[in-house]
N, C-alpha and C positions, 0 to 999 in steps of 0.2 A: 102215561107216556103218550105223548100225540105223534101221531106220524106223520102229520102233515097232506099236501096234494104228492102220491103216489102216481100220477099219469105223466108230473112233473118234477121233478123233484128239482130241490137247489141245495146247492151245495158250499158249505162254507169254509172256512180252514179248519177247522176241528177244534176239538180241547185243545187247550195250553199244557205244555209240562208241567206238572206236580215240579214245587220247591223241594231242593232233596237236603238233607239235614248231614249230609257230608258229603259238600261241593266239592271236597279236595278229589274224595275217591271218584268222583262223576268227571270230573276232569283229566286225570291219571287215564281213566278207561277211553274217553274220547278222543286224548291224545298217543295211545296206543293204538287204537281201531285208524287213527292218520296217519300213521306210520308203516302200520301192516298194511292198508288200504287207501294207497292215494289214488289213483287213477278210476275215473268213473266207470258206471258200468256204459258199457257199450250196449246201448238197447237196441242199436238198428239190427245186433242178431237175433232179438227176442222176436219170432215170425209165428205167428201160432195160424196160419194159411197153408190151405195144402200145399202149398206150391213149394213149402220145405222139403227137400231131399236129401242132408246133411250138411255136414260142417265140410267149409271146404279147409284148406291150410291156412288161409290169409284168417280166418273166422278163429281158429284153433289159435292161433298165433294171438289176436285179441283176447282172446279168455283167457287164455295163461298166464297174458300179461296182467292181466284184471287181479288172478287170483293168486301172484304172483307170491305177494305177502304172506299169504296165510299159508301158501306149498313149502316156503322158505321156515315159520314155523314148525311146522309140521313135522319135519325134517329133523329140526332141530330136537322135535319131543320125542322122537321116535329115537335119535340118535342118544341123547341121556337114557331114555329108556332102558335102552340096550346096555352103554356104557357104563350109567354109574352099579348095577348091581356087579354086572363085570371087576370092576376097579373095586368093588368091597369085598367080593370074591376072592378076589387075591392077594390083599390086607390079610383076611382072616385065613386064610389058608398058607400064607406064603409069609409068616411073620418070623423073616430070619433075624 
């Protein structure tokens, strides 16, 4: 493995994707992750400088909106969660 000049380094665009042997399911996932997650992230919050003090509302308001998709799943898995043993529950016990 050579490393090259370390005092410099350069840098190029990296590997390529590996060809994947079921385009369908790579697709299906890509276009779900676009759906849960359109809106870029907002990096102008990402501040790793002391000069961080928290999140103001305007900031909060940005990230909720970011993660907007995946709180909306979430939601969603927590709510079947809950419901469908509920609803089996009551098939099996409640079979007049």
């Amino acid at each position: 493995m050579e490393l090259g000049n370390i005092s410099e380094p350069s840098y190029g665009p990296g590997p390529a994707a590996p060809g994947s042997s079921t385009p369908g399911l790579v697709a299906m996932a890509h276009g779900f992750l676009r759906l849960v997650q359109p809106n870029p992230l907002p990096v102008e919050l990402i501040d790793f400088g002391p000069s961080q003090s928290g999140f103001s509302r305007e900031d909060l308001d940005k990230l909720l909106l970011y993660e907007l998709g995946f709180l909306v799943c979430a939601a969603i898995g927590v709510l079947l969660i809950i419901l469908v043993p509920l609803v089996g529950c009551c098939f099996c016990c409640c079979r007049c």
